[in-house]
N, C-alpha and C positions, 0 to 999 in steps of 0.2 A: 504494500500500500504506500506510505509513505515511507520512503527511504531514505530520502534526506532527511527523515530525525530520525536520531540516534540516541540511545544514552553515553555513546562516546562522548560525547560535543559536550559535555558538562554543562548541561542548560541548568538554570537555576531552580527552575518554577515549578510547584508542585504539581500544577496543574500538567507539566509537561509528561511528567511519570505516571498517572494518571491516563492522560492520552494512550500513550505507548503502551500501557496496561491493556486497554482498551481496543488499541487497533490489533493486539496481538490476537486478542480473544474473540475479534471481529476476524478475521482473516481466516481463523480455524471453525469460525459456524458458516460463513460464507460459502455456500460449497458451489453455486452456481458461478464465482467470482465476478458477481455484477456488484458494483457500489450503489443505493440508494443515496440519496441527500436532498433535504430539503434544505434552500437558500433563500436567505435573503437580504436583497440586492441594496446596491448603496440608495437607490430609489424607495427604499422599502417597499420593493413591490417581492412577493412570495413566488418561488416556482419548486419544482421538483427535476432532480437532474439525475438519472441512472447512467454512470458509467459502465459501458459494454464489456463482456466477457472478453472479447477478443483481444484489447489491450490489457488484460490483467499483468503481464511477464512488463510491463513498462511501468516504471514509476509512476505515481501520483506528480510528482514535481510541483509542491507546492510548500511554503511556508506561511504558519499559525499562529495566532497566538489566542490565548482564551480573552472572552469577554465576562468577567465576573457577574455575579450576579450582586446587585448591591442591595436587596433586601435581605440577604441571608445573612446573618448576625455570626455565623464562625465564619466568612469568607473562604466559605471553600466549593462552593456550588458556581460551576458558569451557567449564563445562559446560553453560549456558542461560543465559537472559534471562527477568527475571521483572520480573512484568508490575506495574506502581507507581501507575498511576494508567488511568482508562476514563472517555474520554466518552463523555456521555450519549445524544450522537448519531451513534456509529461505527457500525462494521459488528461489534467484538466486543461493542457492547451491545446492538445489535438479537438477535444472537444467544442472549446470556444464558447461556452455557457459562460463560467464561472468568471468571477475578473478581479481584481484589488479592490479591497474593500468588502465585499461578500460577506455574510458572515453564514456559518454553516449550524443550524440549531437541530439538525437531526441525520445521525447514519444510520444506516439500514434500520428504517423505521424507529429506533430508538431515540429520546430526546443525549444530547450530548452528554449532559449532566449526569446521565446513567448508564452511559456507555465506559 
């Protein structure tokens, strides 16, 4: 899924271990390897974007960062992850949906928070 994060990269943010917890555990229920996600756009306008099975063997090529949730009193809860940077040669730029700024509040049908 996403391959440019790692826990190499010594990121700081909780939220990041979390992710990566998540996308692992995403990747092993996946079995058909289509990505669901629900976005939304710097517009705030809402879509649904399924990344196709056929580029699964290609990176995501995208960089994250979480969007907190500011009503949650331990801050540990995001509402989304929005999306900071797209390479040129991922699977969200082949597709051309997704763009800076994005923010992504749901993968494969789960809200992010739970993922």
């Amino acid at each position: 899924m996403a391959e440019n994060l790692s826990r190499s990269q010594a990121r700081k943010s909780r939220f990041t271990d979390a992710f990566l917890d998540a996308r692992d555990r995403l990747e092993e229920s996946n079995e058909n390897n289509e990505i669901f996600l629900n976005i939304t756009d710097s517009n705030l306008r809402q879509m649904k974007v399924i990344l196709a099975a056929e580029s699964v063997n290609i990176p995501l090529g995208i960089e994250i960062s979480a969007v907190p949730d500011l009503n949650d009193t331990r801050k540990t809860r995001i509402l989304a992850v929005e999306v900071r940077k797209i390479d040129d040669d991922g699977r969200v730029a082949m597709d051309g949906r997704i763009k800076v700024g994005d923010q992504i509040t749901d993968i494969n049908h789960r809200p992010v928070y739970q993922v």
